[in-house]
BAFI-3210 file (N, C-alpha, C; in Angstrom, 3 decimals, decimal comma, padded with zeros to 6 digits):
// residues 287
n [1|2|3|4|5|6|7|8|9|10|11|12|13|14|15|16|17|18|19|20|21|22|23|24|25|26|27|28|29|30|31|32|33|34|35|36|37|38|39|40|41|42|43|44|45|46|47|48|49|50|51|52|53|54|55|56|57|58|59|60|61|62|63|64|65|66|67|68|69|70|71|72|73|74|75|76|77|78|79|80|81|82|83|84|85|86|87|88|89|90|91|92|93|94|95|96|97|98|99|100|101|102|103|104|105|106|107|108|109|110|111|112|113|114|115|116|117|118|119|120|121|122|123|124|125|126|127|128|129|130|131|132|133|134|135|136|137|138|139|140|141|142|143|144|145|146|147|148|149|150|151|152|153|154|155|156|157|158|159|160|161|162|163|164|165|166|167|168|169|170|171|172|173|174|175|176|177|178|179|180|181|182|183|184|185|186|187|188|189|190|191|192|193|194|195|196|197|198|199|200|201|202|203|204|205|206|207|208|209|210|211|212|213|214|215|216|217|218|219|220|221|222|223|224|225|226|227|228|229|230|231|232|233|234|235|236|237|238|239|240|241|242|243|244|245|246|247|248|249|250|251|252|253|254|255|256|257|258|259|260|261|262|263|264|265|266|267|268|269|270|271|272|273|274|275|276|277|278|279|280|281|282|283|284|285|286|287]
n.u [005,857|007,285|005,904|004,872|005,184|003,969|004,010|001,010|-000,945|-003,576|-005,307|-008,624|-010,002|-008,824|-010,124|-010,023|-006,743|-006,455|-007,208|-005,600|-002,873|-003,464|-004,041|-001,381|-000,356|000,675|001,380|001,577|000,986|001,940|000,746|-000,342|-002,682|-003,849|-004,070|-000,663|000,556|-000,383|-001,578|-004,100|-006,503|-010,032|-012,157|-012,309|-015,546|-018,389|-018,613|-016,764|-014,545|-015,980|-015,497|-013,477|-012,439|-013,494|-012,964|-010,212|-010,244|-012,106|-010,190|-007,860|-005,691|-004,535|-005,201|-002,488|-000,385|-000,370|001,502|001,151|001,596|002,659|002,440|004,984|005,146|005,199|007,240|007,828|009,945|010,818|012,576|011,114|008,718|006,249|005,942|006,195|004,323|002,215|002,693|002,834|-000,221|-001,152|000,762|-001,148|-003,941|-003,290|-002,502|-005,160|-006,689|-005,523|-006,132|-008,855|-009,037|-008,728|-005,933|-002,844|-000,014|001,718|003,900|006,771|008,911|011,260|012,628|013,287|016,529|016,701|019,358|019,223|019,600|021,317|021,650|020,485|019,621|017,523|016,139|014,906|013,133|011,329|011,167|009,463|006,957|005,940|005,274|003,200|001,599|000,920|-000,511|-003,239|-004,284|-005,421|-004,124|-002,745|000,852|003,146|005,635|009,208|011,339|014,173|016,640|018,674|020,090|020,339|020,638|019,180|018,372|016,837|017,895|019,236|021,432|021,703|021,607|020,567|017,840|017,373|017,660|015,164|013,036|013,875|013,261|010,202|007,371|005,428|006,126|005,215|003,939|005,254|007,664|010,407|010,430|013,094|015,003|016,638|018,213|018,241|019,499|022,303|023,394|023,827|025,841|025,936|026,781|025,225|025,832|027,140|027,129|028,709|028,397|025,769|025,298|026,574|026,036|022,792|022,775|024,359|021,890|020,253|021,610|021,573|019,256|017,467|015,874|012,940|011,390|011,273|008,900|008,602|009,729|011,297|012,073|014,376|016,890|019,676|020,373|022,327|025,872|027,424|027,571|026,724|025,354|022,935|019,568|018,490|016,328|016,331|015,335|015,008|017,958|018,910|020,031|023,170|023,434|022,003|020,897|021,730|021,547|019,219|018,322|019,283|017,631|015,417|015,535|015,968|014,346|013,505|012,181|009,683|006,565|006,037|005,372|007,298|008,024|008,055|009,919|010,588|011,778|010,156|006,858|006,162|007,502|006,831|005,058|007,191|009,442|007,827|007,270|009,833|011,249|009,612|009,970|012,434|012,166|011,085|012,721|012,231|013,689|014,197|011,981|010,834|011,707]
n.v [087,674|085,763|086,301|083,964|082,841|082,118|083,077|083,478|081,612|083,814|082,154|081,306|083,676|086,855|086,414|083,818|083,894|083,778|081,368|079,223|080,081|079,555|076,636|075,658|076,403|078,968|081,943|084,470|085,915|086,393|087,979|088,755|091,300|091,384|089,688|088,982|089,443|091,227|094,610|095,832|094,894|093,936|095,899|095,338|093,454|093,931|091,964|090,386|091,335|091,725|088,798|088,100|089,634|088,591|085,974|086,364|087,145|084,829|082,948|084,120|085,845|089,123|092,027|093,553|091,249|090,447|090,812|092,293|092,110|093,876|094,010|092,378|093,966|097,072|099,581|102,455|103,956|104,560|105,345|106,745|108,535|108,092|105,255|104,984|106,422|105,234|102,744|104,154|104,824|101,873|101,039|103,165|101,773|099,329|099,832|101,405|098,560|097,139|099,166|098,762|095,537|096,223|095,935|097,261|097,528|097,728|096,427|096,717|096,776|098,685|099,967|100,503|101,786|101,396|101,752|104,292|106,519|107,673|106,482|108,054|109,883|108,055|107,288|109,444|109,509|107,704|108,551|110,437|109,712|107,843|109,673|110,953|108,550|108,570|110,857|110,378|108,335|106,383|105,364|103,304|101,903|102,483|100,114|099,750|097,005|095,730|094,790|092,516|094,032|093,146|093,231|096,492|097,519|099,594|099,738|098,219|098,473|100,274|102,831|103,820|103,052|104,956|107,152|107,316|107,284|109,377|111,498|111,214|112,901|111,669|110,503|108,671|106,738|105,500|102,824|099,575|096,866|093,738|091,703|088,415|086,934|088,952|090,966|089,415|088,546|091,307|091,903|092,327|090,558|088,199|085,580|084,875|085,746|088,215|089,251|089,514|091,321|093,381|094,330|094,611|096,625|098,522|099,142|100,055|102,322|103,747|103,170|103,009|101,565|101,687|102,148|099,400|097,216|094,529|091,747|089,635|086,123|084,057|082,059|081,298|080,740|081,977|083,497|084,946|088,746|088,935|090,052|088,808|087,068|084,882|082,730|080,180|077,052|076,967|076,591|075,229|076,664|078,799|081,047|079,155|077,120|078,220|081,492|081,874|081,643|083,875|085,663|084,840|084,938|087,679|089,945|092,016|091,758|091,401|090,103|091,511|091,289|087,993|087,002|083,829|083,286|081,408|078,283|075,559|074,301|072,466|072,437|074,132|074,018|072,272|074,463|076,322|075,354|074,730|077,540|078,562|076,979|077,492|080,416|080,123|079,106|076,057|074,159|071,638|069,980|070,180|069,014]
n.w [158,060|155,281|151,774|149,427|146,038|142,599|139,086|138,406|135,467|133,742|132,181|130,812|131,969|134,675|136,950|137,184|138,512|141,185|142,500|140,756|142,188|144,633|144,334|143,953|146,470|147,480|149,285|148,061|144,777|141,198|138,127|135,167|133,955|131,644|128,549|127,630|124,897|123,391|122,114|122,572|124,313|125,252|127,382|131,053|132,007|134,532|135,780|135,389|137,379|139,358|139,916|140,171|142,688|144,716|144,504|145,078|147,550|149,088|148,716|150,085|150,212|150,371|148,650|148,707|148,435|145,703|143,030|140,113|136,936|133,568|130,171|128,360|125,846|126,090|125,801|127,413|127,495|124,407|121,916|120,310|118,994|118,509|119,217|121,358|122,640|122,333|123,918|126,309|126,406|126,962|128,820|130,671|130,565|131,742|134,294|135,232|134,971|136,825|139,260|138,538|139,856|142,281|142,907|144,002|142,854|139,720|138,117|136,111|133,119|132,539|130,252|127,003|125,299|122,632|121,439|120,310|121,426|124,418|127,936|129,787|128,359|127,900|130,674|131,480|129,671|130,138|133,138|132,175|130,908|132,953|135,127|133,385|133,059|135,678|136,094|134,977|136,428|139,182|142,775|142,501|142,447|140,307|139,776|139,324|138,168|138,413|135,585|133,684|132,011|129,058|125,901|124,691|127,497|130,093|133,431|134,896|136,653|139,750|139,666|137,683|138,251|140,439|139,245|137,648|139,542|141,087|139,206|139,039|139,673|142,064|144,599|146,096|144,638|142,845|143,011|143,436|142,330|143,163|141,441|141,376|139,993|137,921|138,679|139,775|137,140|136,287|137,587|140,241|142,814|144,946|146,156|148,556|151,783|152,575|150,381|149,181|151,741|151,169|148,446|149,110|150,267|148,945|147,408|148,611|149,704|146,889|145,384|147,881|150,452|150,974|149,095|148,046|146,729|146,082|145,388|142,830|142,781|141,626|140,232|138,257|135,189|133,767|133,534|136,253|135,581|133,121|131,860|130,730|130,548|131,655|133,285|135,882|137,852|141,326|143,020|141,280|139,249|138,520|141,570|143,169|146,568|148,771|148,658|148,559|150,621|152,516|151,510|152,938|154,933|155,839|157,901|156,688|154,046|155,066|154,329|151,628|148,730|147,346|144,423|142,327|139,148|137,939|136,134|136,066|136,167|137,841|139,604|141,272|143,477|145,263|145,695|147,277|149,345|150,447|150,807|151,969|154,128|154,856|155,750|157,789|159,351|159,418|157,718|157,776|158,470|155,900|153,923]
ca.u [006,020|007,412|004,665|005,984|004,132|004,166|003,353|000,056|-002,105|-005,004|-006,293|-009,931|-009,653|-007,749|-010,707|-009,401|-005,506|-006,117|-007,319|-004,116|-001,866|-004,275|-003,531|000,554|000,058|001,348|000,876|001,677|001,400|002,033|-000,330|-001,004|-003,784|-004,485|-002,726|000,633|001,100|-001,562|-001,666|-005,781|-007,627|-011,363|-011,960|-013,137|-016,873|-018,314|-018,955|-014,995|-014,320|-016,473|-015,543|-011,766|-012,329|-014,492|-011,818|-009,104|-010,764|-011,994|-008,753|-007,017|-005,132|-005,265|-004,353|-001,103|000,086|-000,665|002,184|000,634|002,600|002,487|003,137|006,669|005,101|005,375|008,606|007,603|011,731|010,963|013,039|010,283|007,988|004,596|006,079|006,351|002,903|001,140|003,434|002,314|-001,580|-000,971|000,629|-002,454|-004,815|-002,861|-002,793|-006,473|-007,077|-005,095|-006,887|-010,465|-009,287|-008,174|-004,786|-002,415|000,862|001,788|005,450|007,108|010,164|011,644|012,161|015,138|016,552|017,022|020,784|019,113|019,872|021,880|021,038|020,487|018,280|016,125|015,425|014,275|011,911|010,662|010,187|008,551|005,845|005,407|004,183|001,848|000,512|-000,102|-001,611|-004,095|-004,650|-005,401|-004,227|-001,463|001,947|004,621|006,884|009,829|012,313|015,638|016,907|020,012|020,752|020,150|019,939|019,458|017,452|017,851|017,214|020,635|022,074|020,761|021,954|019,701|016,304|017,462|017,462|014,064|012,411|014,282|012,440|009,103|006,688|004,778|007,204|004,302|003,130|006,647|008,176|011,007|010,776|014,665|015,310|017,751|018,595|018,219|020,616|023,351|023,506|023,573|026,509|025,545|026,302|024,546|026,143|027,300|026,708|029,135|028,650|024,566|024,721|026,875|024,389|021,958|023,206|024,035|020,818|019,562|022,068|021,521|017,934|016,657|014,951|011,924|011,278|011,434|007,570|008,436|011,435|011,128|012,722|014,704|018,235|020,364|021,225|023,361|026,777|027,651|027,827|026,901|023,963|022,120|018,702|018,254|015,969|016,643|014,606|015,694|018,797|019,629|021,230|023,987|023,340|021,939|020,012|022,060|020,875|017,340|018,018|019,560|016,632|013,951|015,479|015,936|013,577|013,006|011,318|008,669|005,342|006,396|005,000|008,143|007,056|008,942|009,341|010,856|010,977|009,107|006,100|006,048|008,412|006,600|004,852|008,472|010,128|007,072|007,099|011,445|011,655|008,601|010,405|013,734|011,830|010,460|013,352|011,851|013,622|014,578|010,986|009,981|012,335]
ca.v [086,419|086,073|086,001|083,425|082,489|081,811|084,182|082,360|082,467|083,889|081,651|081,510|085,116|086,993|085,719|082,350|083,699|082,917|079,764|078,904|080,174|078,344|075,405|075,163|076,864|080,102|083,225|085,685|085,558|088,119|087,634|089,804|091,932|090,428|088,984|090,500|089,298|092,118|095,769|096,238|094,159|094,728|096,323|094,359|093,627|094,474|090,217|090,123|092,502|091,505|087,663|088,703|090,556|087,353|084,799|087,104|086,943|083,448|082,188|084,400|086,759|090,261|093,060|094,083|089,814|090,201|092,158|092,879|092,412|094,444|093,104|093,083|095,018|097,973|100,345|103,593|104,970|104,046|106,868|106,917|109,282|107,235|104,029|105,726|106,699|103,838|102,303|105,248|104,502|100,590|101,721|103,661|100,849|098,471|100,682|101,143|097,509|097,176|099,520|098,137|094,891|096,440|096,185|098,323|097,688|097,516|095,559|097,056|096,870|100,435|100,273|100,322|103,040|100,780|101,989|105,248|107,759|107,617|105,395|108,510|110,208|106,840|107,384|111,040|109,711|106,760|109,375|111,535|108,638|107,208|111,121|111,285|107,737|108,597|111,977|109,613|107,568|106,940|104,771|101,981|102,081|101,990|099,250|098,905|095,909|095,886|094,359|091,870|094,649|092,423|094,481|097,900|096,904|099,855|099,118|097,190|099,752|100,883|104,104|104,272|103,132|106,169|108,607|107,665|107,703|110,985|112,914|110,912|113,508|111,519|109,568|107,894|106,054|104,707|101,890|099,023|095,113|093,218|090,279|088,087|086,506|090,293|091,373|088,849|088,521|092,311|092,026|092,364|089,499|088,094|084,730|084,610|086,662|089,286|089,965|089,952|092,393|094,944|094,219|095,162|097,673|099,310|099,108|100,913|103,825|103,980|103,179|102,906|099,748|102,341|101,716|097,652|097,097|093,329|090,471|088,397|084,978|083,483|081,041|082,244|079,985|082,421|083,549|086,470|089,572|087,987|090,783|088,029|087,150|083,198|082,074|078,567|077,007|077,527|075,605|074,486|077,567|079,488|081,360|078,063|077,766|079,068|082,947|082,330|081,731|084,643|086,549|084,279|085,226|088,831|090,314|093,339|091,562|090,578|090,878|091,550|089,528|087,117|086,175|083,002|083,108|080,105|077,658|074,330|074,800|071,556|072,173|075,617|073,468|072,136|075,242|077,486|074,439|074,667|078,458|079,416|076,470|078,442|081,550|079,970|078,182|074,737|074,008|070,303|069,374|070,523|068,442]
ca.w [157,330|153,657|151,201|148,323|145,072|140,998|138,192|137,872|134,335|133,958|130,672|131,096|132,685|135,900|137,557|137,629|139,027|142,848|142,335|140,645|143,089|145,846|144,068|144,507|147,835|147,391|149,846|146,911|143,221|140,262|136,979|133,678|134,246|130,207|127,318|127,341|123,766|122,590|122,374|123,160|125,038|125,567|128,999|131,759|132,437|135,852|136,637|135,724|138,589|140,898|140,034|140,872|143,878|145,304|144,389|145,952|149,098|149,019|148,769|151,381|149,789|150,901|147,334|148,564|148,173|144,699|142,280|138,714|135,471|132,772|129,212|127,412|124,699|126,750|126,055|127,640|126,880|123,547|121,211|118,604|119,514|118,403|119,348|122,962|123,196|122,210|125,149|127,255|126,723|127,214|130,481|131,845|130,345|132,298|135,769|135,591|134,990|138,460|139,749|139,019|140,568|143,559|143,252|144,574|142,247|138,796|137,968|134,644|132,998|132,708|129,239|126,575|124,593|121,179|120,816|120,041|122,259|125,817|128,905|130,636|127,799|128,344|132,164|131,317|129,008|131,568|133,956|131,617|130,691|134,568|135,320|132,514|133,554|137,223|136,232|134,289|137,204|140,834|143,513|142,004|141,911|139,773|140,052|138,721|138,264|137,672|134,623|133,627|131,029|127,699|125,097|125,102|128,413|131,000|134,556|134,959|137,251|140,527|139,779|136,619|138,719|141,521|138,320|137,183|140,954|141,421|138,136|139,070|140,735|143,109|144,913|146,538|143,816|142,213|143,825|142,772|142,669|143,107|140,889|141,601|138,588|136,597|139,374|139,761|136,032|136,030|138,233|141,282|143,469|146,026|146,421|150,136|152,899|152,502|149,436|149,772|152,368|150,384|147,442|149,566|151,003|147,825|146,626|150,180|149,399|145,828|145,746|149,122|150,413|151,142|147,763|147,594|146,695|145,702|144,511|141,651|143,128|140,238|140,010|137,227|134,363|133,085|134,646|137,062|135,134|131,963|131,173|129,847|131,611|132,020|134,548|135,753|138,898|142,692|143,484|140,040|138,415|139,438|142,654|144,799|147,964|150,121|148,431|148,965|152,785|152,653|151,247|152,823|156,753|155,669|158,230|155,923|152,752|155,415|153,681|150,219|147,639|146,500|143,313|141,481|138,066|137,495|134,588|136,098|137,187|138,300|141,129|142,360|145,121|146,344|145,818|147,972|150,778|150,837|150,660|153,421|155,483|155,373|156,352|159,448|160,752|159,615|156,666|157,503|158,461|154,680|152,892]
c.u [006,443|006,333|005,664|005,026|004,700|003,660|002,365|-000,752|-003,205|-005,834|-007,443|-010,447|-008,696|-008,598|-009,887|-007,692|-005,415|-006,445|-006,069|-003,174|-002,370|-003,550|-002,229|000,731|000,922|000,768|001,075|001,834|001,494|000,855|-000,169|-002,196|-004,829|-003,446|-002,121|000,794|000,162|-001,770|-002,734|-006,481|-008,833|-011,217|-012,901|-014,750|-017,336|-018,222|-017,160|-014,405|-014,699|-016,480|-014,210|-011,625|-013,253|-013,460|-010,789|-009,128|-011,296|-010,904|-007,582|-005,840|-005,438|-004,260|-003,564|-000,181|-000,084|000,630|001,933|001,859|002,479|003,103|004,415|006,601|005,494|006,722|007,790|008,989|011,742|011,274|011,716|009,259|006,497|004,538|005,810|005,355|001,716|001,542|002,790|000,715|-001,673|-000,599|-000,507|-003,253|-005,004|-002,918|-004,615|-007,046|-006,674|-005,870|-008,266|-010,383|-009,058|-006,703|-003,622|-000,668|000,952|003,689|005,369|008,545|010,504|011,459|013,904|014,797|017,067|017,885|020,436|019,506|020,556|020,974|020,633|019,327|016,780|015,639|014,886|012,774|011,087|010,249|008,895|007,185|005,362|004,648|003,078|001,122|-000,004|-000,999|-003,145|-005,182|-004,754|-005,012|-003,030|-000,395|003,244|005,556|008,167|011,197|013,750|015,983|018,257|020,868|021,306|019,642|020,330|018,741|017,782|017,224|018,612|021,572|021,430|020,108|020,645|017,810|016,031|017,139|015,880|013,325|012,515|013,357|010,854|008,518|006,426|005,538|006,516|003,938|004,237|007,927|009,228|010,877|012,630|013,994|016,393|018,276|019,026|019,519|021,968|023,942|023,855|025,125|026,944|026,074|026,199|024,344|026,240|027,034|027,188|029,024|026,796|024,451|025,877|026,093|023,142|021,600|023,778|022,988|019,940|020,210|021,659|020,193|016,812|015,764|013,167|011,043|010,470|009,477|007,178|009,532|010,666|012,610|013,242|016,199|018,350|020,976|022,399|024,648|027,102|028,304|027,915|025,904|023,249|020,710|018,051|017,793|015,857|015,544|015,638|016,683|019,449|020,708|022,577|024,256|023,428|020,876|020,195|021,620|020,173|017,701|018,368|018,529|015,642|014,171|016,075|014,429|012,688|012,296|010,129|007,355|005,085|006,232|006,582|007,973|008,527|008,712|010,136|010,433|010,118|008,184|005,658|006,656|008,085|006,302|005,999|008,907|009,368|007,691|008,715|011,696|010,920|009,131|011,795|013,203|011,849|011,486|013,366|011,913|013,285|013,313|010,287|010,453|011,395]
c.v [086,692|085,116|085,098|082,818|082,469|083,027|082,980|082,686|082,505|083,187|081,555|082,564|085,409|086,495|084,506|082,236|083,186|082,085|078,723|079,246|079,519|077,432|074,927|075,653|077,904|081,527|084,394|085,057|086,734|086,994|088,551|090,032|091,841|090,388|090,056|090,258|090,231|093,400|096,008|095,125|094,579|094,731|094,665|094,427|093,714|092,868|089,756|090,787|091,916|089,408|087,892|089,092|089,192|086,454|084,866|086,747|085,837|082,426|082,962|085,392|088,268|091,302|092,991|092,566|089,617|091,417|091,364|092,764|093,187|094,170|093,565|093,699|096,190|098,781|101,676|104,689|105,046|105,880|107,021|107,133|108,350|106,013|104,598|106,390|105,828|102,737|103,443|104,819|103,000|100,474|101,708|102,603|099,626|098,993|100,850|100,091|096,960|097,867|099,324|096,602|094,904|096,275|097,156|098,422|097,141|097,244|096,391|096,816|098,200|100,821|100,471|101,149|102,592|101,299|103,664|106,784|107,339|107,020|107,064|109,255|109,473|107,146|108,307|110,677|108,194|107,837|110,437|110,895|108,357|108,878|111,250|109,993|108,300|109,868|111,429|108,602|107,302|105,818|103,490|102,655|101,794|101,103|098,842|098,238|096,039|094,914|093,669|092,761|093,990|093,432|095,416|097,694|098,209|099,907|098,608|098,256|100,318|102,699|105,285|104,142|104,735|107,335|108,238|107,770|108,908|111,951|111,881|112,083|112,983|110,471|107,951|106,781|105,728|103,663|101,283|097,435|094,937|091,815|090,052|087,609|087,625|090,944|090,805|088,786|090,161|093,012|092,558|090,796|089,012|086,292|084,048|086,150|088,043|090,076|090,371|091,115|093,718|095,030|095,223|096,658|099,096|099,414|100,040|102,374|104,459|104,526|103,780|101,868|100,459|102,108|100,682|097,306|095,358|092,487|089,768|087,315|084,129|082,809|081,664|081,137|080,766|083,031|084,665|087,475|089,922|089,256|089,600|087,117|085,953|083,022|080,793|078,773|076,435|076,034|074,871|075,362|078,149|080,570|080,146|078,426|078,815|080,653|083,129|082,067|082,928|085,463|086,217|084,604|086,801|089,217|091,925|093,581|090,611|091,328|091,406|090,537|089,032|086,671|084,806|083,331|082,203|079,297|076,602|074,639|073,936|072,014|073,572|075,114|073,527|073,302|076,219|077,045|075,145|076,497|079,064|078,057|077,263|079,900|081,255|079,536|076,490|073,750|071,955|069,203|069,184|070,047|066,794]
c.w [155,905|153,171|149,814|147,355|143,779|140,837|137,976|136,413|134,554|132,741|131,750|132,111|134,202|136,830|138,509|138,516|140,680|142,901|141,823|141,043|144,566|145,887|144,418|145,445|148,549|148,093|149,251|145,628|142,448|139,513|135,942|134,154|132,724|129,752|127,105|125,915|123,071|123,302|123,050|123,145|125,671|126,798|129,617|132,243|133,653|136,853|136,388|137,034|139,295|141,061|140,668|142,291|144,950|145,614|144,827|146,998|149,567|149,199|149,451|151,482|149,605|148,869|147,239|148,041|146,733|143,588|140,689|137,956|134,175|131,477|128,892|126,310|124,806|127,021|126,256|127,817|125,791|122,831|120,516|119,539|119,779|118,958|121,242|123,609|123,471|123,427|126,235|127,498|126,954|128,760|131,503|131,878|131,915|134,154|136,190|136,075|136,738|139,801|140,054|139,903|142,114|144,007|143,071|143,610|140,715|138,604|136,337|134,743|132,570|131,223|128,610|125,549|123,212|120,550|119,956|120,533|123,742|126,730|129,791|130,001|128,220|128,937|132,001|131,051|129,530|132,219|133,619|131,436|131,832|135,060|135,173|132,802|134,858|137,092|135,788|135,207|138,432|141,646|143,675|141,823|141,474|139,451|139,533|138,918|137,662|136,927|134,413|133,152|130,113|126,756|124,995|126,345|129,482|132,235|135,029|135,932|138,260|140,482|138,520|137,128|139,753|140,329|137,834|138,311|140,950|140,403|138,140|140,401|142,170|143,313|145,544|146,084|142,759|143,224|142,619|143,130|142,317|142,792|141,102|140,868|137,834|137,563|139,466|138,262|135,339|136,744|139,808|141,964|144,792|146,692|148,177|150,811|153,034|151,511|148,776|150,974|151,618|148,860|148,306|150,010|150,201|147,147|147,863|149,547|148,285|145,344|146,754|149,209|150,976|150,153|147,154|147,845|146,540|145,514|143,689|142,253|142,484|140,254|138,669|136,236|133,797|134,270|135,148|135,956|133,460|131,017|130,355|130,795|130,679|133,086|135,233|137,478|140,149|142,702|142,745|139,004|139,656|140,897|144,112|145,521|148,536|149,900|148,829|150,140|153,173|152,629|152,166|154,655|156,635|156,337|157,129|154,736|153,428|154,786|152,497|149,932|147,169|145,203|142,346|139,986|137,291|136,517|134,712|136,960|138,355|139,421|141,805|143,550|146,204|146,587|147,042|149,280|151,285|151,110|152,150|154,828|155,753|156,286|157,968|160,266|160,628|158,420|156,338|157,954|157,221|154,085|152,735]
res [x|x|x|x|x|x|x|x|x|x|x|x|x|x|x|x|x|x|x|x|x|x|x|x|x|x|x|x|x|x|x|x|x|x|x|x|x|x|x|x|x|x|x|x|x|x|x|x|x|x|x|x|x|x|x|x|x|x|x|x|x|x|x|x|x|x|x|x|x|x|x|x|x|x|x|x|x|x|x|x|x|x|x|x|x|x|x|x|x|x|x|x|x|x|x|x|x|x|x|x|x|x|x|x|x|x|x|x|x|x|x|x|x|x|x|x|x|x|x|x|x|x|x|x|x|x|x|x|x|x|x|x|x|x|x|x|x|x|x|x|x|x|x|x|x|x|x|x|x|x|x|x|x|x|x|x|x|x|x|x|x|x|x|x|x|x|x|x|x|x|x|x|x|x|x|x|x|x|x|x|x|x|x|x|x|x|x|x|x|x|x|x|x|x|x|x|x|x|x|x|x|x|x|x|x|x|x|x|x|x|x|x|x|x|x|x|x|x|x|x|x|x|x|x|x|x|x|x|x|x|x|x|x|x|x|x|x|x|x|x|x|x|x|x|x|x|x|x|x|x|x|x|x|x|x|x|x|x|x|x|x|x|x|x|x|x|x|x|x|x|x|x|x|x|x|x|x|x|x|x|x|x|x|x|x|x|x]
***
């Protein structure tokens, strides 16, 4: 089955995140594991944990249905040595925190080389950081997303996620989420059918769909190949439906969290109902 869900918040703690993905009726959600807008956040207490791990399971959601975010503070390519450590221990912080709630992945963005040094230096020093976190840590992994390539942003390139996998030790414990928005915008596109399955299919060779730990489910306000990363909600930006049917009867993203990260939240309900009726076959009963 495809698992499909919001980035839900956790205000009044992560506690409270399956309850708000309950609510709009979502069989996967991502979250912040805490406020991404802040370097150090006090650890978690043992009644946070074991309120999390209650509410998980209460509401029907098994770990793996759950993909972890990790804040945008977080450049672990970052040239500047100190700036790139303090990103490094924010990292582990953040992997632990995953780890005490029992979950099994951590979502990042790779990280950008601030016009300092080569896109290729970057990935080095990504892989060099994702190492020194997992030596730090046990059990979560990795995730990362590919990028519109805004910025110095790097990720934007399959070729650049295959080079930081490739110099990551434990292959085990490094995975990749596909955005579709960070992708089409990235130049990738994945408009119609033919041109979704050689997308894909470059991202198998390049990558490998062995890999694919997650999707971020996103419409594209901005325009094919634009590097510029606009997320508009399903069916209103530039991609369309017809993509997500594509993705949503893709037998091979069965069981992967989907996660939306769409701009209304208002319309997550419609969008879960319209997207898990394409999956099934039963779209025109869900309208």
């Amino acid at each position: 089955m495809k698992r499909i869900g919001p980035h839900v918040s956790i205000t009044g703690g992560v506690q409270e995140a399956p309850f708000n993905a309950r609510a709009v009726g979502a069989t996967a959600f991502g979250m912040f594991t805490k406020n991404q807008r802040q370097w150090v956040v006090k650890p978690y207490d043992g009644a946070t944990i074991d309120a999390f791990k209650k509410n998980l399971a209460e509401c029907g959601y098994a770990p793996h249905c759950v993909l972890a975010h990790d804040s945008y503070l977080i450049n672990i390519g970052n040239p500047d040595r100190a700036m790139r450590q303090k990103s490094l221990t924010a990292l582990i912080d953040e992997l632990t925190r995953c780890g005490q709630l029992g979950l099994s992945a951590l979502n990042i963005h790779p990280g950008s080389h601030l016009r300092a040094m080569s896109e290729e230096e970057c990935c080095i020093l990504i892989a060099e950081s994702i190492n020194r976190a997992l030596e730090k840590t046990a059990g979560v992994t990795v995730v990362l997303e590919n990028t519109a390539g805004q910025g110095s942003n790097i990720g934007y390139r399959f070729e650049q996620l295959a080079m930081i996998i490739n110099a990551v030790d434990d292959k085990s414990r490094v995975g990749c989420c596909f955005d579709t928005c960070h992708a089409f915008a990235a130049g990738y596109d994945i408009r119609t059918a033919e041109t979704y399955r050689q997308t894909t299919a470059a991202f198998d060779r390049v990558v490998g769909l062995r890999y694919l730990r997650g999707l971020h489910i996103n419409d594209a306000k901005s325009s094919f190949g634009s590097r510029v990363d606009r997320h508009h909600s399903i069916g209103e930006g530039a991609l369309g439906w017809e993509t997500f049917r594509l993705f949503m009867t893709d037998p091979r993203f069965d069981d992967l969290p989907m996660i939306l990260e769409t701009i209304d939240e208002g319309r997550w309900p419609a969008e879960i109902r319209r997207l898990s009726a394409m999956a099934g076959g039963t779209e025109q009963q869900a309208l």
